[in-house]
PyMOL Python script that loads the backbone (N, CA, C, O; Angstrom):
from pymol import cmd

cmd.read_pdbstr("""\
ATOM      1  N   UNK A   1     -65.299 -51.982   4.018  1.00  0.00           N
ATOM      2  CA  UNK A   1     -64.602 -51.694   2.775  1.00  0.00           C
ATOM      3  C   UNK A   1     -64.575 -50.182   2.567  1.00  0.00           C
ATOM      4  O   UNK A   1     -65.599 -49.528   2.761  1.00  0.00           O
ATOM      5  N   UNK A   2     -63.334 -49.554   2.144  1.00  0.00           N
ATOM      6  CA  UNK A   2     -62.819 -48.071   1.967  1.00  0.00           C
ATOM      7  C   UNK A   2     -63.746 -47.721   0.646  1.00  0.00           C
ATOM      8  O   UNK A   2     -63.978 -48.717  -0.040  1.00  0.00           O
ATOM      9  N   UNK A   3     -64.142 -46.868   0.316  1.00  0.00           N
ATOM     10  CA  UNK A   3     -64.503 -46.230  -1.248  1.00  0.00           C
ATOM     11  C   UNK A   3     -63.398 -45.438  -1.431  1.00  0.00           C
ATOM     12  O   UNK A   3     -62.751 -45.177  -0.417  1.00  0.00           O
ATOM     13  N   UNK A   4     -63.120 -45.103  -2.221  1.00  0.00           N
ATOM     14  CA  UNK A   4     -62.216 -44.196  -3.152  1.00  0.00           C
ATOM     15  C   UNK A   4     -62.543 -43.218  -4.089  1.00  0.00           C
ATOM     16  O   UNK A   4     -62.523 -43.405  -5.306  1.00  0.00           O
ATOM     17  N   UNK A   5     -62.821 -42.258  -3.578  1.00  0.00           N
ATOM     18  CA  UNK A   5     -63.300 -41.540  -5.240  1.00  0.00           C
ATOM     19  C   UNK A   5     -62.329 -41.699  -6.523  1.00  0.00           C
ATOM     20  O   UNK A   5     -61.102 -41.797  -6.543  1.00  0.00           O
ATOM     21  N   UNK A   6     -63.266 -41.696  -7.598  1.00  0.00           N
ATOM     22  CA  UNK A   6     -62.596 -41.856  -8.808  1.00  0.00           C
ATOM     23  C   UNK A   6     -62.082 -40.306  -9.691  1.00  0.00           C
ATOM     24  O   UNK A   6     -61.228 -40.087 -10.550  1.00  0.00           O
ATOM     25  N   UNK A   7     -62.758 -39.723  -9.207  1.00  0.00           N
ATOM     26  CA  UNK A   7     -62.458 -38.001  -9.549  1.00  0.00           C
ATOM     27  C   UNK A   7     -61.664 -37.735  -9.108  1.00  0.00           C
ATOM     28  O   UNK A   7     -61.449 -37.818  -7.899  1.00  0.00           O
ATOM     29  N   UNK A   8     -60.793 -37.230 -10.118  1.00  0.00           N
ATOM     30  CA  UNK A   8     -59.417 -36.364 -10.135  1.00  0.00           C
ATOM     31  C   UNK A   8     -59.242 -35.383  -8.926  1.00  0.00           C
ATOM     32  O   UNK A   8     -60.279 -35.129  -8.313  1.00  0.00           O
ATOM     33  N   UNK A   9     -58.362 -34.935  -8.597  1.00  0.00           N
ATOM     34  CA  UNK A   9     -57.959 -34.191  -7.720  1.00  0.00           C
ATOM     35  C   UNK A   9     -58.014 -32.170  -8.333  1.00  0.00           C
ATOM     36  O   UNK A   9     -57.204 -31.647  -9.098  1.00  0.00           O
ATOM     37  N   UNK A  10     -58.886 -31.679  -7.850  1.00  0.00           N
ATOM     38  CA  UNK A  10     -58.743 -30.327  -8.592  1.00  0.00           C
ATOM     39  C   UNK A  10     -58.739 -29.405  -7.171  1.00  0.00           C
ATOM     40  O   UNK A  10     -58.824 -29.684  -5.975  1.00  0.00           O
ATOM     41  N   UNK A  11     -58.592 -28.117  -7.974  1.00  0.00           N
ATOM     42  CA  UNK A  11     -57.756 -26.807  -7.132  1.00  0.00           C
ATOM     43  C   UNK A  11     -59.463 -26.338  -6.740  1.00  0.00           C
ATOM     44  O   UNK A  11     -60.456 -26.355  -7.468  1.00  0.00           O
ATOM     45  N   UNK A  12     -59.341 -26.011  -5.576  1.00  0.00           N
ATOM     46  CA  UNK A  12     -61.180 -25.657  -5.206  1.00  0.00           C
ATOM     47  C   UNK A  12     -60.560 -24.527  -4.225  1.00  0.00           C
ATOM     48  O   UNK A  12     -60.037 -24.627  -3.115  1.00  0.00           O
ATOM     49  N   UNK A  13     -60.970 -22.768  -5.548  1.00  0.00           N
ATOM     50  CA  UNK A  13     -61.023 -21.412  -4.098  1.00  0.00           C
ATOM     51  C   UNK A  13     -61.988 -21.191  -4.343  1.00  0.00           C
ATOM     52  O   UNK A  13     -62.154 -20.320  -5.197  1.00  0.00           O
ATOM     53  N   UNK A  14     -63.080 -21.800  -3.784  1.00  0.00           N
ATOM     54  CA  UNK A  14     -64.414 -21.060  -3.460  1.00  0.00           C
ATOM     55  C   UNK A  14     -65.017 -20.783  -2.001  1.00  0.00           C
ATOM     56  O   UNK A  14     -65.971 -20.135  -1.569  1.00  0.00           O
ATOM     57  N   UNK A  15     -63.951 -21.627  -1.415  1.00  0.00           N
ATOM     58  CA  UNK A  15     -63.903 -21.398  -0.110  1.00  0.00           C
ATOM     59  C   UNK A  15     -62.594 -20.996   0.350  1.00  0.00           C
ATOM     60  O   UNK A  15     -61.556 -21.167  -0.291  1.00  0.00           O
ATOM     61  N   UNK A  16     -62.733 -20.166   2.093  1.00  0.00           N
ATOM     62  CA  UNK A  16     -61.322 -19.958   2.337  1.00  0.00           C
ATOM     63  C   UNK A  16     -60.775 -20.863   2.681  1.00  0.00           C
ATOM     64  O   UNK A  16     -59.685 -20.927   2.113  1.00  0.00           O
ATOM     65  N   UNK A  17     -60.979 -21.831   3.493  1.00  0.00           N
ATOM     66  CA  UNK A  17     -60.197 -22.781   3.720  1.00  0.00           C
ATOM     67  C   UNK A  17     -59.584 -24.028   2.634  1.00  0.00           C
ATOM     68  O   UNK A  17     -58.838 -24.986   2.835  1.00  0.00           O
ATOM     69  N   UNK A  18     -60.190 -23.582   1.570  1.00  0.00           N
ATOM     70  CA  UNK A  18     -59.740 -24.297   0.675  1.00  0.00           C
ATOM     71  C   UNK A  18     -58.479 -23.495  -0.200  1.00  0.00           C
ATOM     72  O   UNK A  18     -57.568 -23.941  -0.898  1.00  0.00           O
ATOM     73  N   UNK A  19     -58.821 -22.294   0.130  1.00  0.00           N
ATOM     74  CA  UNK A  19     -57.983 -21.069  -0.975  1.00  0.00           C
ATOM     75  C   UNK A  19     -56.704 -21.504   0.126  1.00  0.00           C
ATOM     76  O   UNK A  19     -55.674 -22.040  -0.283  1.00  0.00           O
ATOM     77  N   UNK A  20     -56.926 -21.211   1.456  1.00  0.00           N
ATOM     78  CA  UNK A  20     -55.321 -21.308   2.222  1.00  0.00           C
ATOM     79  C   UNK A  20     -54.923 -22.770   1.864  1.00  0.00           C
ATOM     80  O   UNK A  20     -53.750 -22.900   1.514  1.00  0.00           O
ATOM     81  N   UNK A  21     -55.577 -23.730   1.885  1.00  0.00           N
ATOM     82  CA  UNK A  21     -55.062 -25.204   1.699  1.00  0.00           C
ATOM     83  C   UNK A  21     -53.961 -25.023   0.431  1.00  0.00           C
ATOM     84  O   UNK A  21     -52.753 -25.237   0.529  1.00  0.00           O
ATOM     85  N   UNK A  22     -54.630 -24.601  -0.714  1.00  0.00           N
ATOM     86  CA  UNK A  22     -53.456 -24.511  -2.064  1.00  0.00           C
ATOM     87  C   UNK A  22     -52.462 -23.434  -2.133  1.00  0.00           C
ATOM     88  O   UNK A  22     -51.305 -23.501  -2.547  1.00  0.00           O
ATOM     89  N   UNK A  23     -53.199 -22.283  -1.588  1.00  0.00           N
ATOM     90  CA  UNK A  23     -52.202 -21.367  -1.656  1.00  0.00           C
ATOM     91  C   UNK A  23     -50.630 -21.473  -1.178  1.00  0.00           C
ATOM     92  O   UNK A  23     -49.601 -20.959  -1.617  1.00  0.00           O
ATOM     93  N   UNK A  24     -51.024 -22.763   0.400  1.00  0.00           N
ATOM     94  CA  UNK A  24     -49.725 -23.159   0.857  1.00  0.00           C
ATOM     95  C   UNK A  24     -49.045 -24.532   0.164  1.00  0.00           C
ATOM     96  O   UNK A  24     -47.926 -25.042   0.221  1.00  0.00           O
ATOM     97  N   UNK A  25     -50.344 -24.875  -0.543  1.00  0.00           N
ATOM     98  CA  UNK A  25     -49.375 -26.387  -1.077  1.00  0.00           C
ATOM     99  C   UNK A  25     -48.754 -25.969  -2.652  1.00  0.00           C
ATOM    100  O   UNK A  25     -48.040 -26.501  -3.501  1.00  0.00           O
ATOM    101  N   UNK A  26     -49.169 -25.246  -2.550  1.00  0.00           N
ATOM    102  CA  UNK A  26     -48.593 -24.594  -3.987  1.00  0.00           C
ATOM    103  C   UNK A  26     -47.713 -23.671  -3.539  1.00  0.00           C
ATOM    104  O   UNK A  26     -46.819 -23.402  -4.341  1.00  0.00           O
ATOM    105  N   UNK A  27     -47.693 -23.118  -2.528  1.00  0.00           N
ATOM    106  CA  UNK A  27     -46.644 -22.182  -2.269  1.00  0.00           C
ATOM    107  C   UNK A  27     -46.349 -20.487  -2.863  1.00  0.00           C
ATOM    108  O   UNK A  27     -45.411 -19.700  -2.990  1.00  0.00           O
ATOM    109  N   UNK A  28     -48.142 -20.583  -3.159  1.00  0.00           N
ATOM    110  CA  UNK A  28     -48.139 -19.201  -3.649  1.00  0.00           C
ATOM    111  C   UNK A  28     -48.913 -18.121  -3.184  1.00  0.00           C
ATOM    112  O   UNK A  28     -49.548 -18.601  -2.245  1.00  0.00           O
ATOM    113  N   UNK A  29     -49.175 -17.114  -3.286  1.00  0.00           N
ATOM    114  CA  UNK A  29     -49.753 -15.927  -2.794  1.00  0.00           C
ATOM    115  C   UNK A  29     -51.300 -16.864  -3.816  1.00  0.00           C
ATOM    116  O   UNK A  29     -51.392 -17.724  -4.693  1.00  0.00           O
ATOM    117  N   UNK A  30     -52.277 -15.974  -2.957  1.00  0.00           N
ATOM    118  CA  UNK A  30     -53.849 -16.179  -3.603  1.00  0.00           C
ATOM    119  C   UNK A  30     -54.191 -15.684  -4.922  1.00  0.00           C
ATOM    120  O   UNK A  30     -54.907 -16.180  -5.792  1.00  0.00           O
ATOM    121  N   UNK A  31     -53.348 -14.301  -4.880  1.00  0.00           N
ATOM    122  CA  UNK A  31     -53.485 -13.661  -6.483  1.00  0.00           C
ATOM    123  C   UNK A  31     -52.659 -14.276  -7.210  1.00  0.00           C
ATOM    124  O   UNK A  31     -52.797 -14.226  -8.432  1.00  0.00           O
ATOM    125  N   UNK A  32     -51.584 -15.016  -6.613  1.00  0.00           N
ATOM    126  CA  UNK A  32     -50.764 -15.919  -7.770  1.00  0.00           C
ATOM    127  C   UNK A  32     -51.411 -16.992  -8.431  1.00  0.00           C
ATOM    128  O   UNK A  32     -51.262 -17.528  -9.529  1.00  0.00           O
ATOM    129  N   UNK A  33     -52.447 -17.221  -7.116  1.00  0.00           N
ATOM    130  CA  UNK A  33     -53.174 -18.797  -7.743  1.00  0.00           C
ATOM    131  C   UNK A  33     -54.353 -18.439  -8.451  1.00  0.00           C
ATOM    132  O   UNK A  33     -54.598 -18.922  -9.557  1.00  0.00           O
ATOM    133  N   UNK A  34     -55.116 -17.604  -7.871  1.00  0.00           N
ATOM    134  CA  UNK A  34     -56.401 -17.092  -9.117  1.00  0.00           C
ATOM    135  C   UNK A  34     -55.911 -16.564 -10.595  1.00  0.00           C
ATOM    136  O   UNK A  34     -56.858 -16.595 -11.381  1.00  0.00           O
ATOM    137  N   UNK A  35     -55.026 -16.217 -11.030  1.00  0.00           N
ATOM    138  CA  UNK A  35     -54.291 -15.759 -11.943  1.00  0.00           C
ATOM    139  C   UNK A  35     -53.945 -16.844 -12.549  1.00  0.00           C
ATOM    140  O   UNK A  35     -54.172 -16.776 -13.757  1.00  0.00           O
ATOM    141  N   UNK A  36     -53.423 -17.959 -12.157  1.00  0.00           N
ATOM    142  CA  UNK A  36     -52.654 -18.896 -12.484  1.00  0.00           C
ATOM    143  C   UNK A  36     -53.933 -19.541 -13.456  1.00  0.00           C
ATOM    144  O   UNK A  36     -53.961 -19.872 -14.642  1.00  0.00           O
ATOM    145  N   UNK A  37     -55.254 -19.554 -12.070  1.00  0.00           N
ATOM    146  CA  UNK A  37     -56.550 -20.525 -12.275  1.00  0.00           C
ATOM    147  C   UNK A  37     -57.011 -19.899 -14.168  1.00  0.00           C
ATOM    148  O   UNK A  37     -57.118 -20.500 -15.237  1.00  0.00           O
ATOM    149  N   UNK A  38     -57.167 -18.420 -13.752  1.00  0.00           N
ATOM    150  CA  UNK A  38     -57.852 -17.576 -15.055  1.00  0.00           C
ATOM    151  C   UNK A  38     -56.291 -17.620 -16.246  1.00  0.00           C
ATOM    152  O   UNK A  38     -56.469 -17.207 -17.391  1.00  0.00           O
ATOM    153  N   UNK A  39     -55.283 -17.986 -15.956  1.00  0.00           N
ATOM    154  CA  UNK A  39     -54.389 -17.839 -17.583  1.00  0.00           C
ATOM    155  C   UNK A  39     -54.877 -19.577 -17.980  1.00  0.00           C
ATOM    156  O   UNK A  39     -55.005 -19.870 -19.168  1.00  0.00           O
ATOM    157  N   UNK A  40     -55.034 -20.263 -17.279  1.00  0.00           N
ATOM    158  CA  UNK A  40     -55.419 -21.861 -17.706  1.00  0.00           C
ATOM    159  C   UNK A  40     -56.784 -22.666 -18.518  1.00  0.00           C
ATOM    160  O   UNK A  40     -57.040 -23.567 -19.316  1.00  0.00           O
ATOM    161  N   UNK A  41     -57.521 -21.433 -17.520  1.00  0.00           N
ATOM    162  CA  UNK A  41     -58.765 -22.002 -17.663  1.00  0.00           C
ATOM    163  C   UNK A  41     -58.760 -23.611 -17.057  1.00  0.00           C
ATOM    164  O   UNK A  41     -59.352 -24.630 -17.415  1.00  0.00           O
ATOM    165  N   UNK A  42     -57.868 -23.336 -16.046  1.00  0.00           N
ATOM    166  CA  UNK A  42     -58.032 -25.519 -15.675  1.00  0.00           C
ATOM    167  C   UNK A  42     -57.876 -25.221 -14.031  1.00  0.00           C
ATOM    168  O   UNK A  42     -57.532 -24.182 -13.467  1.00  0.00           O
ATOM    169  N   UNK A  43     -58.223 -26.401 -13.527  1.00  0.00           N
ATOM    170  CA  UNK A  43     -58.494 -26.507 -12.005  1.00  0.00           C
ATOM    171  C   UNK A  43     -57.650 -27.433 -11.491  1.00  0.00           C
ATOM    172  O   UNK A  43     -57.728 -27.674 -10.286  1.00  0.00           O
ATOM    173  N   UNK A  44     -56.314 -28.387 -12.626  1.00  0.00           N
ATOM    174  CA  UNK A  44     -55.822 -29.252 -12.458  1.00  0.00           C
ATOM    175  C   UNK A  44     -54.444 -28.969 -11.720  1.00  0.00           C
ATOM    176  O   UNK A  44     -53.780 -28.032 -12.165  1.00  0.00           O
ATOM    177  N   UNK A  45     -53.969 -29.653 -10.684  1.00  0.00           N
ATOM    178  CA  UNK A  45     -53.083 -29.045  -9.464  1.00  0.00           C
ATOM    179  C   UNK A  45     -51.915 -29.275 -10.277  1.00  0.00           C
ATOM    180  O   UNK A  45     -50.965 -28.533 -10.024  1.00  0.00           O
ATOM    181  N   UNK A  46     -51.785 -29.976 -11.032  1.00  0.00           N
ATOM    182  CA  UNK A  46     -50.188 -30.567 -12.071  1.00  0.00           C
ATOM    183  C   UNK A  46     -50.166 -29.724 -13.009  1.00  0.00           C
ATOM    184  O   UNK A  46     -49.011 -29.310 -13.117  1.00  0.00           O
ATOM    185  N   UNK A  47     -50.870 -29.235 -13.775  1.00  0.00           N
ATOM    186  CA  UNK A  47     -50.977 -28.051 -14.218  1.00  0.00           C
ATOM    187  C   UNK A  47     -50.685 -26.639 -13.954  1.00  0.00           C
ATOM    188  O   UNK A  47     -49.761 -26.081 -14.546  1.00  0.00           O
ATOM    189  N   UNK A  48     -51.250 -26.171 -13.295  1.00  0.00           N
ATOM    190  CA  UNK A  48     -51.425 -24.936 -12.001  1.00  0.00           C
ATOM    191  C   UNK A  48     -49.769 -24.975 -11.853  1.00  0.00           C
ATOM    192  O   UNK A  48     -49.004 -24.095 -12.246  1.00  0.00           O
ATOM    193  N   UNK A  49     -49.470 -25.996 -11.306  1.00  0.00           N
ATOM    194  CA  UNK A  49     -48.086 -25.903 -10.426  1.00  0.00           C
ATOM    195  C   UNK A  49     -47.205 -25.530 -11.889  1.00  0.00           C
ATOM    196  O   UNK A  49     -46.868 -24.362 -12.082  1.00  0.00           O
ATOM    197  N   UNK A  50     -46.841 -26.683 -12.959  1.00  0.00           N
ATOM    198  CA  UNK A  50     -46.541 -26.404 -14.196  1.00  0.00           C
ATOM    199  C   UNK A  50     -46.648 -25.140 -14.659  1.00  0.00           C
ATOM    200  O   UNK A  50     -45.509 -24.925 -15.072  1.00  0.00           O
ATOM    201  N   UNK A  51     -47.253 -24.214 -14.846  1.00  0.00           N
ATOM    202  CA  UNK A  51     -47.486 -22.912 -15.256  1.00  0.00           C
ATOM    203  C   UNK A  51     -46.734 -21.657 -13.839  1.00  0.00           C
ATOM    204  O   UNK A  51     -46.034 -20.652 -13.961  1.00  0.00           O
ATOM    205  N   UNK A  52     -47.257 -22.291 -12.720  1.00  0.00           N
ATOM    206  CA  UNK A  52     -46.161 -21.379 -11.681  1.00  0.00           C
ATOM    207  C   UNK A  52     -45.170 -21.725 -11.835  1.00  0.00           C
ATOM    208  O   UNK A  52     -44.500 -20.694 -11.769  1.00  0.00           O
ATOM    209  N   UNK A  53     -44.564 -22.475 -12.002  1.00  0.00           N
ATOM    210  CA  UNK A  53     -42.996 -22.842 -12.120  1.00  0.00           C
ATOM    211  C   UNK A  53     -42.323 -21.968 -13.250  1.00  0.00           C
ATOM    212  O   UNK A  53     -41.305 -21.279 -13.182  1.00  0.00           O
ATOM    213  N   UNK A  54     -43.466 -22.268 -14.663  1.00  0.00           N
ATOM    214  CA  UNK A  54     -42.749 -21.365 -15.702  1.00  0.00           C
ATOM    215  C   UNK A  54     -42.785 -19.999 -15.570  1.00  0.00           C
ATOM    216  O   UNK A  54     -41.853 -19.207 -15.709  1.00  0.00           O
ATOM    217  N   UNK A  55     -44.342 -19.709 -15.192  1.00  0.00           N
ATOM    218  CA  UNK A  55     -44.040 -18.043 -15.021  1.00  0.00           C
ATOM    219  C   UNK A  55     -43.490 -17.410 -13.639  1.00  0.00           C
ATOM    220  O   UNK A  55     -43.337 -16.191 -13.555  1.00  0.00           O
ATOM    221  N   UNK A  56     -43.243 -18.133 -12.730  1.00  0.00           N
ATOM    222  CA  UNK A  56     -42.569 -17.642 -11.534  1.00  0.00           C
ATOM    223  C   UNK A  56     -41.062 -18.153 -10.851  1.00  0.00           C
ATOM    224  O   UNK A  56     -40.157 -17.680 -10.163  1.00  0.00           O
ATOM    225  N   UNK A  57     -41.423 -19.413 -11.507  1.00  0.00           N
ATOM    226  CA  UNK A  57     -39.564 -20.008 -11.506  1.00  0.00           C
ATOM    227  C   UNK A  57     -39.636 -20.455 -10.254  1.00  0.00           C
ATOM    228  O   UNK A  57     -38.792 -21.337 -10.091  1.00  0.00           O
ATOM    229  N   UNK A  58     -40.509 -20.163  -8.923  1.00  0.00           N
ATOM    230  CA  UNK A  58     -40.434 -21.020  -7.737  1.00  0.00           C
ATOM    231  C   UNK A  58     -41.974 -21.477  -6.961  1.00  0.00           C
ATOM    232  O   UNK A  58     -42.036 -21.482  -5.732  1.00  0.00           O
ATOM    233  N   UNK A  59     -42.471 -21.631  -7.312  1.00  0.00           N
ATOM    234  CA  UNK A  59     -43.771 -22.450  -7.276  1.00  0.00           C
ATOM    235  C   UNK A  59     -43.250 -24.053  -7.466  1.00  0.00           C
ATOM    236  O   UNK A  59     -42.471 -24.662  -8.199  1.00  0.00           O
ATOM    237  N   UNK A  60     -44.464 -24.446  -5.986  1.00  0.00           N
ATOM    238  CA  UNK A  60     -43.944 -25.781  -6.040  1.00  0.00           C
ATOM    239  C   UNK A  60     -44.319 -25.935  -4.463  1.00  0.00           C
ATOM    240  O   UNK A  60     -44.385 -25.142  -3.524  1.00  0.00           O
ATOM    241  N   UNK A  61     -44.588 -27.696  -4.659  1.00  0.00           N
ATOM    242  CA  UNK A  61     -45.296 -27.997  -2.831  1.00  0.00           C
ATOM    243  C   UNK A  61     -44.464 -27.424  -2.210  1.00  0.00           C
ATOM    244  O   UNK A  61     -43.305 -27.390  -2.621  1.00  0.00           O
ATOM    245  N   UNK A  62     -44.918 -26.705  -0.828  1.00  0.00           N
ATOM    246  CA  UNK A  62     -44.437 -25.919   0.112  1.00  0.00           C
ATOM    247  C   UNK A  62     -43.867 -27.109   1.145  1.00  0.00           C
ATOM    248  O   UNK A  62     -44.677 -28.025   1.286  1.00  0.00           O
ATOM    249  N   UNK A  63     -42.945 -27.218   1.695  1.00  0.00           N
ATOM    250  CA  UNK A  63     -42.096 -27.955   2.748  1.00  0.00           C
ATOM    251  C   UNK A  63     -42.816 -27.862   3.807  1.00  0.00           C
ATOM    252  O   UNK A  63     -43.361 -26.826   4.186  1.00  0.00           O
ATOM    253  N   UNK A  64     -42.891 -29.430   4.603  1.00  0.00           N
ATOM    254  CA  UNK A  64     -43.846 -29.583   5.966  1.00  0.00           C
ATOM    255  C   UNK A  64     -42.876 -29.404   7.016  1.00  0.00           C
ATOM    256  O   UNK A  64     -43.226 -29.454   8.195  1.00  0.00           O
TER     257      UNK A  64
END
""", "prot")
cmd.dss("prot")
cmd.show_as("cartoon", "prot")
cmd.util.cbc("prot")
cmd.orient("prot")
């Protein structure tokens, strides 16, 4: 039997490989996303993206 975590999905740069993971699924530079992290105060990826979109107009999952 699979487990599933029940915890939400959040934005984690405390590592690099985690900072490149969002930076590309978000589609933004690193200072776009720490910036993004500190105007929010939130770690939530629907969020995050929501706020790049408004203040940058093209933020948004990056194409595979």
């Amino acid at each position: 039997m699979k487990h599933f975590s029940n915890r939400p999905e959040t934005v984690d740069i405390s590592e690099e490989q985690a900072r490149i993971y969002w930076t590309r699924r978000l589609n933004v530079s690193e200072v776009s996303l720490k910036a993004a992290i500190r105007a929010l105060r939130d770690v939530d990826p629907a969020k995050i993206e929501a706020y790049l979109r408004a203040v940058n107009g093209f933020a948004g999952t990056a194409a595979n």
